[in-house]
VEXROLUM-96593 format. One record per atom (N, C-alpha, C): chain; atom name; x, y, z. Coordinates in Angstrom, 2 decimals. Example, Ala and Ser with C-alpha at 12.3 -4.5 7.8 and 13.67 -1.06 7.14 Angstrom:
2
mol/atom/X/Y/Z
A/N/13.19/-5.69/7.80
A/CA/12.30/-4.50/7.80
A/C/13.20/-3.30/7.80
A/N/12.85/-2.25/7.08
A/CA/13.67/-1.06/7.14
A/C/12.90/0.03/7.87
END
This chain:
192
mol/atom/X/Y/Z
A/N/0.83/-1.18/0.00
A/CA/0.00/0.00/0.00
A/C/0.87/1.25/0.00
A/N/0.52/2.09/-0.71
A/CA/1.19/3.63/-0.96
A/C/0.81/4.27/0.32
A/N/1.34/5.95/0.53
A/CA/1.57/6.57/1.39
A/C/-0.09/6.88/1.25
A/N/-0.71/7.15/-0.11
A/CA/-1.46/7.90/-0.54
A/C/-2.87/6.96/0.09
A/N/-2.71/5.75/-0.52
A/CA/-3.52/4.65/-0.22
A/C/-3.65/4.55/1.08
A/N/-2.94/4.77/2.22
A/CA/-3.20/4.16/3.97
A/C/-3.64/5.89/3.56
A/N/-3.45/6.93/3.55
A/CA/-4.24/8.12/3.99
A/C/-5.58/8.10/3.80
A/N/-5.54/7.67/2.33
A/CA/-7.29/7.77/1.60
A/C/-7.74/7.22/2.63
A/N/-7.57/5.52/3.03
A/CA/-8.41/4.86/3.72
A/C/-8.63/4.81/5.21
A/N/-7.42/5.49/5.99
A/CA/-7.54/6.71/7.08
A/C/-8.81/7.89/7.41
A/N/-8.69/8.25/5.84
A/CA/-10.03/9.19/6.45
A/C/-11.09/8.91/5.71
A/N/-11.37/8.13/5.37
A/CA/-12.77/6.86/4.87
A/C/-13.03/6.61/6.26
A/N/-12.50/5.76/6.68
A/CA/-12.88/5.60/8.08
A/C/-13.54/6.70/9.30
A/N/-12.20/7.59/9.27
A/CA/-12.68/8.70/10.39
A/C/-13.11/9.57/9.94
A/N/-13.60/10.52/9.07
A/CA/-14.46/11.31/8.79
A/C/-15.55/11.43/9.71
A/N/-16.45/9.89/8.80
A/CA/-17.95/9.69/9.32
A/C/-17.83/10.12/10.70
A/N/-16.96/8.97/11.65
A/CA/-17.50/9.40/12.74
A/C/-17.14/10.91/13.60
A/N/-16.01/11.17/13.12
A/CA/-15.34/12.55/13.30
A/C/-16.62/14.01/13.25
A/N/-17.55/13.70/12.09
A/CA/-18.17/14.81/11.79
A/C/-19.92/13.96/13.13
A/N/-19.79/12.54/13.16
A/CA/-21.02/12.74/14.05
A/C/-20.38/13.18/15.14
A/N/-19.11/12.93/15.90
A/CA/-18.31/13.36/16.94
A/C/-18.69/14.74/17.11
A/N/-18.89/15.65/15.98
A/CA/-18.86/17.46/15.85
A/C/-20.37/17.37/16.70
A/N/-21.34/16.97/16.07
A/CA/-22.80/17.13/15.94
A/C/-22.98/15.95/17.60
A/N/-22.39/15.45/18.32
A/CA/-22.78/14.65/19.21
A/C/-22.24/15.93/20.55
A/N/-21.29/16.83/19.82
A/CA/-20.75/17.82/20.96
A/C/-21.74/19.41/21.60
A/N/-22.03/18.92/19.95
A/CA/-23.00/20.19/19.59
A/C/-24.12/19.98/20.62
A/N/-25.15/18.48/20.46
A/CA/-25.94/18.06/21.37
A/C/-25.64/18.50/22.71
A/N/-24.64/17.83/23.07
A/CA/-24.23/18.05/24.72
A/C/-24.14/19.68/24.94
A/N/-23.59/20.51/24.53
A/CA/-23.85/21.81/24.53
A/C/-25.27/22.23/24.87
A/N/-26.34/21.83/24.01
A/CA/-27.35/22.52/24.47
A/C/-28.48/21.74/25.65
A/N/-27.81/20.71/25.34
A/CA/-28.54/19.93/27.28
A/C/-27.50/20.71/28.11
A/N/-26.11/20.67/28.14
A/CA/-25.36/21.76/29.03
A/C/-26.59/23.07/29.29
A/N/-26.41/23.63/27.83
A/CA/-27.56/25.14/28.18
A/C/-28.70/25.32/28.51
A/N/-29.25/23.88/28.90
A/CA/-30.58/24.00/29.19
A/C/-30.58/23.76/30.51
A/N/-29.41/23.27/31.35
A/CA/-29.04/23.68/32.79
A/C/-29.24/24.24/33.66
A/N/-29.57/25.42/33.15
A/CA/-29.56/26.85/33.82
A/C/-29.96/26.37/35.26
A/N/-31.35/26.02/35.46
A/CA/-31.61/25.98/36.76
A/C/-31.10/25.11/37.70
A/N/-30.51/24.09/37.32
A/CA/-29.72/22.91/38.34
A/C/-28.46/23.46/38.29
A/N/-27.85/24.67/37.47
A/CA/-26.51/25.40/37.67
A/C/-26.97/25.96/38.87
A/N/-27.95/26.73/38.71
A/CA/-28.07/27.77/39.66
A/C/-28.60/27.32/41.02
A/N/-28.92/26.00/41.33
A/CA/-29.61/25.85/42.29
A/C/-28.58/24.92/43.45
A/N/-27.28/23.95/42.11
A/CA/-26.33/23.21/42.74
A/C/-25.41/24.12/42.71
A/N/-24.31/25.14/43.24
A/CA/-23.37/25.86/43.31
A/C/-21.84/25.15/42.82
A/N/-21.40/25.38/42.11
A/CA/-20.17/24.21/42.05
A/C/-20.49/23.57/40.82
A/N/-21.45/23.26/40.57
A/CA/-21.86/22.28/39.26
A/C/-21.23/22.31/37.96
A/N/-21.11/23.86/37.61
A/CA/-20.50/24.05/36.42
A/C/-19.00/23.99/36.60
A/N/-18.57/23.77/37.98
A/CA/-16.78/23.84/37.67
A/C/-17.10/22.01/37.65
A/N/-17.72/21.23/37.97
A/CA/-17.61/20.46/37.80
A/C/-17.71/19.70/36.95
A/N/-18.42/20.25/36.14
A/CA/-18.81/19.23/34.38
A/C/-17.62/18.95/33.67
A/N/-16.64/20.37/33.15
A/CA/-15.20/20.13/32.41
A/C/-14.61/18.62/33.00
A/N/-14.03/18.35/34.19
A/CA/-13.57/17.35/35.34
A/C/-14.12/15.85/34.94
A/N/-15.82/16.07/34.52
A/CA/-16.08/14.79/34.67
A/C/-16.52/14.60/33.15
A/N/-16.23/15.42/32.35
A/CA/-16.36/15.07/30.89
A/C/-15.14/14.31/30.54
A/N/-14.47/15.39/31.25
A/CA/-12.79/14.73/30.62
A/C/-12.27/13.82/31.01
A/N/-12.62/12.94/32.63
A/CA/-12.51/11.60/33.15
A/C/-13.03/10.99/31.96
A/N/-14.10/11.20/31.93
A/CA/-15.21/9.97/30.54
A/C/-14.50/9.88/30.00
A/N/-13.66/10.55/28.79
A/CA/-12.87/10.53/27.38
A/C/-11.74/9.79/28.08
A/N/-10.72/10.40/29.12
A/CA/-9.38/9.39/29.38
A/C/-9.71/8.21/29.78
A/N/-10.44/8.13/30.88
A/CA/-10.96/6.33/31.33
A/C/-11.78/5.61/30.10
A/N/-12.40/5.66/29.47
A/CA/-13.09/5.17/28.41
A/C/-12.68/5.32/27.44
A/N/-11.57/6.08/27.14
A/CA/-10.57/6.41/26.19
A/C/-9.54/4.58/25.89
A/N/-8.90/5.10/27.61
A/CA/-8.12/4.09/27.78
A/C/-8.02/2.73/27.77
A/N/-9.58/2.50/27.44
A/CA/-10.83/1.11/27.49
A/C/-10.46/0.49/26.36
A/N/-11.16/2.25/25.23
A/CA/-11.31/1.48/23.92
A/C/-9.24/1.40/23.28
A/N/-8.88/1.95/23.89
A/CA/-7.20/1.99/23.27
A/C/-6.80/0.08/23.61
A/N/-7.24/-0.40/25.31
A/CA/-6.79/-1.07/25.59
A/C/-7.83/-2.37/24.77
A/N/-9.15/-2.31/24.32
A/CA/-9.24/-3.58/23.58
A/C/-9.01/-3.66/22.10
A/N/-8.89/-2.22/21.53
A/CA/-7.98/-2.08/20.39
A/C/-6.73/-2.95/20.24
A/N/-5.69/-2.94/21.48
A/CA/-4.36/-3.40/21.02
A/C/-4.77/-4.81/21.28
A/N/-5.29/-5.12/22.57
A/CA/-5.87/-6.95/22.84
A/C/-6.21/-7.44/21.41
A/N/-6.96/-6.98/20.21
A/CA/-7.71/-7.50/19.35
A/C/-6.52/-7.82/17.98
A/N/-5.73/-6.40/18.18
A/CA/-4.37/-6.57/17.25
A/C/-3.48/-7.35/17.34
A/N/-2.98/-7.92/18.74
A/CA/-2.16/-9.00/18.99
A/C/-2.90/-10.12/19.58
A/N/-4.31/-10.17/19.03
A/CA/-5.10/-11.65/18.99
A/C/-5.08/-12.16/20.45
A/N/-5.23/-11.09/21.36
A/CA/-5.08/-11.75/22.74
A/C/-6.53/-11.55/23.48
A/N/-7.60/-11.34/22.43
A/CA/-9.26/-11.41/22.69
A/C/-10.01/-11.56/21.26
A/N/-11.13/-12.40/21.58
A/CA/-12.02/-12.02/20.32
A/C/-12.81/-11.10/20.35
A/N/-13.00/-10.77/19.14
A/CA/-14.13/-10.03/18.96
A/C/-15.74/-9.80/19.04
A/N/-15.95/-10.64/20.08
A/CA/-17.20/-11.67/20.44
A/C/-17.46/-11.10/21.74
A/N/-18.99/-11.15/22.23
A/CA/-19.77/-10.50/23.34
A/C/-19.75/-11.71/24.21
A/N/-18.99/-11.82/24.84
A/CA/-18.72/-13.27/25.98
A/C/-18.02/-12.90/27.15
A/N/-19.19/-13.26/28.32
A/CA/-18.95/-12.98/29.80
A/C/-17.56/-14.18/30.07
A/N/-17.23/-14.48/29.48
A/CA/-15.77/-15.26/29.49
A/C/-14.94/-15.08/29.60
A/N/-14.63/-13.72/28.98
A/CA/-13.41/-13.45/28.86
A/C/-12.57/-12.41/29.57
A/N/-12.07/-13.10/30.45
A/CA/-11.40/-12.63/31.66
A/C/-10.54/-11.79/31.35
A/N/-9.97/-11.21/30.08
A/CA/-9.02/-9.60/30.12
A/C/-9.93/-8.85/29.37
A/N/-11.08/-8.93/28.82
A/CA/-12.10/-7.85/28.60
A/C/-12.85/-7.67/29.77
A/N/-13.58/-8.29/30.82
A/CA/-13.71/-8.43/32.19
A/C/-12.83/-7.81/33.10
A/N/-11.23/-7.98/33.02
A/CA/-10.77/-7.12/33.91
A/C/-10.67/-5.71/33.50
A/N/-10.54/-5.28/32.01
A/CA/-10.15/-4.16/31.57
A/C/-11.48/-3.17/31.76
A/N/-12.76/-3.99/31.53
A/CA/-13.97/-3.07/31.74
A/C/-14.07/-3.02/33.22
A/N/-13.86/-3.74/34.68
A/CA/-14.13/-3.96/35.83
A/C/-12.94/-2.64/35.99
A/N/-11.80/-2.29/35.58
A/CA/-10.85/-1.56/35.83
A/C/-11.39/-0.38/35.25
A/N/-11.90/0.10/34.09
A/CA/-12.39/1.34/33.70
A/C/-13.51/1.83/34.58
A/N/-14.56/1.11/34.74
A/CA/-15.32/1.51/36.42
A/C/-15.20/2.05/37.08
A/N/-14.40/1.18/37.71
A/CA/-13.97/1.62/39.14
A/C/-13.05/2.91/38.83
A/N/-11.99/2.94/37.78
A/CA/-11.60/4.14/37.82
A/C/-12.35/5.34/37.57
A/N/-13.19/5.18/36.56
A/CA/-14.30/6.14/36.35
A/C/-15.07/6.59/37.95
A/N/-15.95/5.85/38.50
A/CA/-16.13/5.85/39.95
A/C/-15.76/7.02/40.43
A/N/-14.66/6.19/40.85
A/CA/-13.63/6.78/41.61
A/C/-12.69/8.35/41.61
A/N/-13.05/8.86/40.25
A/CA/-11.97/9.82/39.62
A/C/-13.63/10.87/39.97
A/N/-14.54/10.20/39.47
A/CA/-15.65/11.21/39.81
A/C/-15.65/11.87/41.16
A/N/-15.95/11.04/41.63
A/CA/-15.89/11.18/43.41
A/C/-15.00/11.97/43.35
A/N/-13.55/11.96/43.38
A/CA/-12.63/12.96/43.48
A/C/-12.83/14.00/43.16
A/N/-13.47/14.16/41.89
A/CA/-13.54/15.84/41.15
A/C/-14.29/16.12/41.68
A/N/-15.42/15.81/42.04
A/CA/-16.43/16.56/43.52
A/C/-15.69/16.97/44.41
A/N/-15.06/16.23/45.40
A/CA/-14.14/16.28/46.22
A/C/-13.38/18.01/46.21
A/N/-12.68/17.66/44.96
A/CA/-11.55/18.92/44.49
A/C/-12.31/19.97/44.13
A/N/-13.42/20.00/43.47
A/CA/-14.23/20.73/43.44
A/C/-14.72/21.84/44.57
A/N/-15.02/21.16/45.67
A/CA/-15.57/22.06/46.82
A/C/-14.45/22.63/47.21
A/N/-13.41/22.08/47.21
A/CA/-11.91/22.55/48.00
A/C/-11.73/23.53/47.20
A/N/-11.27/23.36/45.69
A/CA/-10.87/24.68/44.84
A/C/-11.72/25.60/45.02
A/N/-12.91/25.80/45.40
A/CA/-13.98/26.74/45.27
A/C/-13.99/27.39/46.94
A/N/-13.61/26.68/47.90
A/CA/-13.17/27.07/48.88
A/C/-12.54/27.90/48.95
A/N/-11.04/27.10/49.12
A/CA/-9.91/28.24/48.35
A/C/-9.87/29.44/48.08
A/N/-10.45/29.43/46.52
A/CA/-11.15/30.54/46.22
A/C/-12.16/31.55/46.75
A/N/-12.66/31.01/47.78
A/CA/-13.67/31.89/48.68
A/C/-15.12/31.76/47.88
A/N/-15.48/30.99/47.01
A/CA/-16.64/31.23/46.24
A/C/-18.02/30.21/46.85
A/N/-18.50/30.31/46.32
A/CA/-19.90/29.44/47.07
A/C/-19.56/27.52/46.40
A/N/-20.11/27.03/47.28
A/CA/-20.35/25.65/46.82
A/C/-21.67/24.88/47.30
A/N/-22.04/24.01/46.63
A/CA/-23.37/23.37/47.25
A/C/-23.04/22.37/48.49
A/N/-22.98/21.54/49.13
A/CA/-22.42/21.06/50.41
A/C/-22.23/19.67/49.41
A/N/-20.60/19.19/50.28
A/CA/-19.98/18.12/49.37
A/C/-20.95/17.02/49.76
A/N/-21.34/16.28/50.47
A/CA/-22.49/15.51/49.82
A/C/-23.33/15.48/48.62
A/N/-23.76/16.80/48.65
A/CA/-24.50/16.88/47.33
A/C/-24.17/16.65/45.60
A/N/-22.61/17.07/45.94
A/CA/-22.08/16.92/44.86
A/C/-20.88/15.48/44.29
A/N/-20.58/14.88/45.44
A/CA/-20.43/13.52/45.39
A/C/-21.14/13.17/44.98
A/N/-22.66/12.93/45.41
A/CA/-24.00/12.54/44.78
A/C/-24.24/12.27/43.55
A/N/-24.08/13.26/43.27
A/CA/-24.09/13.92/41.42
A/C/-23.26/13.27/41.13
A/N/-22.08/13.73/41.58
A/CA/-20.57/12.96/40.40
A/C/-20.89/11.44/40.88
A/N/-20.74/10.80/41.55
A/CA/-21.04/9.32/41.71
A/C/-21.86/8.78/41.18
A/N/-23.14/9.10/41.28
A/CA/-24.38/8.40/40.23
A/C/-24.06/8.80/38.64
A/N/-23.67/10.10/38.36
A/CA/-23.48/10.13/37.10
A/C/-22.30/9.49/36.44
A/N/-21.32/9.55/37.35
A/CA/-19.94/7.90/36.62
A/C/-20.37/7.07/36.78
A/N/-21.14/5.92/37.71
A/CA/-21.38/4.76/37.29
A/C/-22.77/4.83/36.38
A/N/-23.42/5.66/36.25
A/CA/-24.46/5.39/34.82
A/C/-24.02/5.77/33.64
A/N/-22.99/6.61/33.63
A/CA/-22.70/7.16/32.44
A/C/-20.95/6.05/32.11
A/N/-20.71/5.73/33.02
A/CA/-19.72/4.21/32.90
A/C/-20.20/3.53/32.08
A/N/-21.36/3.07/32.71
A/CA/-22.09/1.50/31.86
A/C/-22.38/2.09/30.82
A/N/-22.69/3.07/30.33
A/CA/-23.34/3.16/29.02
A/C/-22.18/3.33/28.38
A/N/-21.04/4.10/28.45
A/CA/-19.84/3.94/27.80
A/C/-18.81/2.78/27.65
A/N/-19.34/2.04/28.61
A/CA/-18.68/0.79/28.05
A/C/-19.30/-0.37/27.42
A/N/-20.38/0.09/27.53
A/CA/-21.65/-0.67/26.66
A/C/-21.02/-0.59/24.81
A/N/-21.12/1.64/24.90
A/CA/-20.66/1.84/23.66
A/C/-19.15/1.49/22.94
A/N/-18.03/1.49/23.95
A/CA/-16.56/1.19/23.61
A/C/-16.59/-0.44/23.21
A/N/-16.84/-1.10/23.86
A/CA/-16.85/-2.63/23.41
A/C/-17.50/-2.86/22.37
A/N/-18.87/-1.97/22.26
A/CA/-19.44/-2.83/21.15
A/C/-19.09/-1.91/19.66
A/N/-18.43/-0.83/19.60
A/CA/-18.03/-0.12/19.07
A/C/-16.63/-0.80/18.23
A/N/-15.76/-1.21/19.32
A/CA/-14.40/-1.37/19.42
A/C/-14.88/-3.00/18.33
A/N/-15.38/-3.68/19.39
A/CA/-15.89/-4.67/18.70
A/C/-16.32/-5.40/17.05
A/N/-17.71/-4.31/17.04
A/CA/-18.31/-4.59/15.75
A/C/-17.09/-4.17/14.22
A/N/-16.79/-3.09/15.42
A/CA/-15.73/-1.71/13.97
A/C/-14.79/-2.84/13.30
A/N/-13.94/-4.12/14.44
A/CA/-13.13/-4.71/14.33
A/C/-13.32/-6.01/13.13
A/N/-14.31/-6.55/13.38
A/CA/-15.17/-7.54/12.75
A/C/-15.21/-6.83/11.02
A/N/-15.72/-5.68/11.32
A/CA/-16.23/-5.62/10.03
A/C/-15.05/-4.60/8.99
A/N/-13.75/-5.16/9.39
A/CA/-12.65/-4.51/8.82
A/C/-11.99/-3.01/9.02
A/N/-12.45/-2.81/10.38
A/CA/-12.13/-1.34/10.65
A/C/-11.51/-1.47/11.73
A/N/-10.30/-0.20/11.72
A/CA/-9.06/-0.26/12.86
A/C/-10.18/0.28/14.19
A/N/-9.86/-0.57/15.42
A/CA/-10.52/-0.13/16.39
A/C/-9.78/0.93/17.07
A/N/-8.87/1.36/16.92
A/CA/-7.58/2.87/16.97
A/C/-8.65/4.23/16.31
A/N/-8.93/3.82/15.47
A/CA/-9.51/5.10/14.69
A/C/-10.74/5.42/14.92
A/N/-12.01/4.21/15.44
A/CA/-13.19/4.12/15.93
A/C/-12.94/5.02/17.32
A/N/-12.39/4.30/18.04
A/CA/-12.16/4.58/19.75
A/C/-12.52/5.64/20.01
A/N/-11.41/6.43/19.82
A/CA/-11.17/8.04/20.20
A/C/-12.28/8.83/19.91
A/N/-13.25/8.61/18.97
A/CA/-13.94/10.13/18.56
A/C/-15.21/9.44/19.15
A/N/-15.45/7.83/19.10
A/CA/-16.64/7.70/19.61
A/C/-16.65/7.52/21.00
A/N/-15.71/7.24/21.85
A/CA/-15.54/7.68/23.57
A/C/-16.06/9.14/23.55
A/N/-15.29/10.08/23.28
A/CA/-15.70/11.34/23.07
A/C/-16.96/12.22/22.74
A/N/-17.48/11.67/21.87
A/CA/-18.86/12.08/21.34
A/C/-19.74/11.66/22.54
A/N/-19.72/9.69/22.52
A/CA/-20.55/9.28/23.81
A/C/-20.16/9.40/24.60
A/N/-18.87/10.21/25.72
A/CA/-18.69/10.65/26.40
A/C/-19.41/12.09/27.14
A/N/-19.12/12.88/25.97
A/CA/-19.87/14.34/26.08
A/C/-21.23/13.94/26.18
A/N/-22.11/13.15/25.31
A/CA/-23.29/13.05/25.40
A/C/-23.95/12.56/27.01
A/N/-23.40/11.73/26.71
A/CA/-24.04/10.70/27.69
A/C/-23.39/11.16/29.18
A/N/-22.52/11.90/29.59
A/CA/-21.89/12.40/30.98
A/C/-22.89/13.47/31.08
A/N/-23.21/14.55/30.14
A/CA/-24.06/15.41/30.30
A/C/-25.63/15.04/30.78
A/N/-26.38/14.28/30.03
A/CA/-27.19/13.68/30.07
A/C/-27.65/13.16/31.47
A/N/-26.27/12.00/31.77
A/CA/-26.38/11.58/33.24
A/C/-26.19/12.33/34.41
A/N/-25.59/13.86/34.01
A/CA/-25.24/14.80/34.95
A/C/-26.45/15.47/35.37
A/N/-27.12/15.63/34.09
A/CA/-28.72/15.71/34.36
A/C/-29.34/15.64/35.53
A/N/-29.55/13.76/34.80
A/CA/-30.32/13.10/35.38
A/C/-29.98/13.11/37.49
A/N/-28.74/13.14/37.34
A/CA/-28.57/12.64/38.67
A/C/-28.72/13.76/39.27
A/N/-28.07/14.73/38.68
A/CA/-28.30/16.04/39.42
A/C/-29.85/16.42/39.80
A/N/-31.12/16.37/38.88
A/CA/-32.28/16.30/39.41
A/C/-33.13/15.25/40.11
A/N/-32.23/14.30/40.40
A/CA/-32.08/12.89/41.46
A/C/-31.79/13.25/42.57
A/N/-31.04/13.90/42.86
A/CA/-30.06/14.24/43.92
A/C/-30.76/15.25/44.93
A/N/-31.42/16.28/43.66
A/CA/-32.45/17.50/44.60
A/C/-33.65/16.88/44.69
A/N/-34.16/15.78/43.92
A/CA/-35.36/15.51/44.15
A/C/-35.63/15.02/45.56
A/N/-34.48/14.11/46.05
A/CA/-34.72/13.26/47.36
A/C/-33.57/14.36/48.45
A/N/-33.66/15.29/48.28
A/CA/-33.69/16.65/49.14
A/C/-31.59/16.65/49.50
A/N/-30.96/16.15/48.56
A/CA/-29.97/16.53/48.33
A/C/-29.12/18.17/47.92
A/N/-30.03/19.33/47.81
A/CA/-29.52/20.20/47.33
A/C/-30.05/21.28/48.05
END
């Protein structure tokens, strides 16, 4: 294959999803802007979204990178099977890190805003939020990275080039979404 030939078929591939990647950001933007009142009512909220968007993309990033290379050196199939004990540990490991990294940016959250002298909503409340929204917005991203990483692989496409833009897209989407959700979870049962 020519220099010309691996480029063409480089962006055959990533385009498509590159340009739904644009239009999946765009989405999250205006559920972001339709916020307004759970901004204004959770204090802290908006330093917190950047924090837990960008956990989504590196931990679920690091998901789809890590069953990308498993699939290249034939050390997993490409098959939906509770069997397989290094797609099992690698998704049980993106979790918990996801989890876990949330929790923190709440955490750092109230402190930096401290610090700063500025208002915050009380760290319970916002653990709350970040915790329910990483493990729902976890599962659904690793729902999407596997079966993404997966199908792309099967059907002759580098799971390297899939990964990245569709973590990202369903990252932004779906963290927002669940930030939502939990966030009007959280005040509903008198969290806020």
């Amino acid at each position: 294959m020519t220099v010309r030939e691996v480029a063409e078929a480089a962006y055959r591939e990533s385009l498509p999803v590159l340009a739904l990647s644009a239009s999946g950001g765009l989405f999250a933007g205006v559920v972001l802007g339709g916020m307004d009142a759970e901004l204004k009512q959770v204090a802290g909220l908006l330093v917190l979204v950047p924090a837990l968007l960008a956990t989504r993309g590196n931990v679920y990033g690091s998901l789809g990178a890590r069953l990308g290379s498993a699939l290249h050196q034939g050390l997993v199939d490409p098959t939906f099977s509770t069997d397989d004990k290094r797609v099992n540990a690698a998704v049980a490991a993106a979790l918990a890190n996801g989890v876990m990294v949330s929790g923190i940016a709440a955490f750092l959250t109230v402190a930096l805003l401290a610090v700063l002298g500025r208002p915050a909503a009380p760290l319970s409340t916002l653990v709350a939020i970040a915790l329910l929204a990483g493990l729902v917005s976890g599962v659904l991203l690793t729902v999407a990275v596997v079966s993404v990483v997966f199908v792309g692989y099967r059907r002759g496409l580098n799971p390297d080039t899939l990964a990245g833009p569709v973590v990202t897209t369903t990252g932004d989407v779906v963290g927002i979404a669940t930030l939502l959700v939990a966030t009007r979870l959280v005040l509903a049962l008198g969290g806020g």
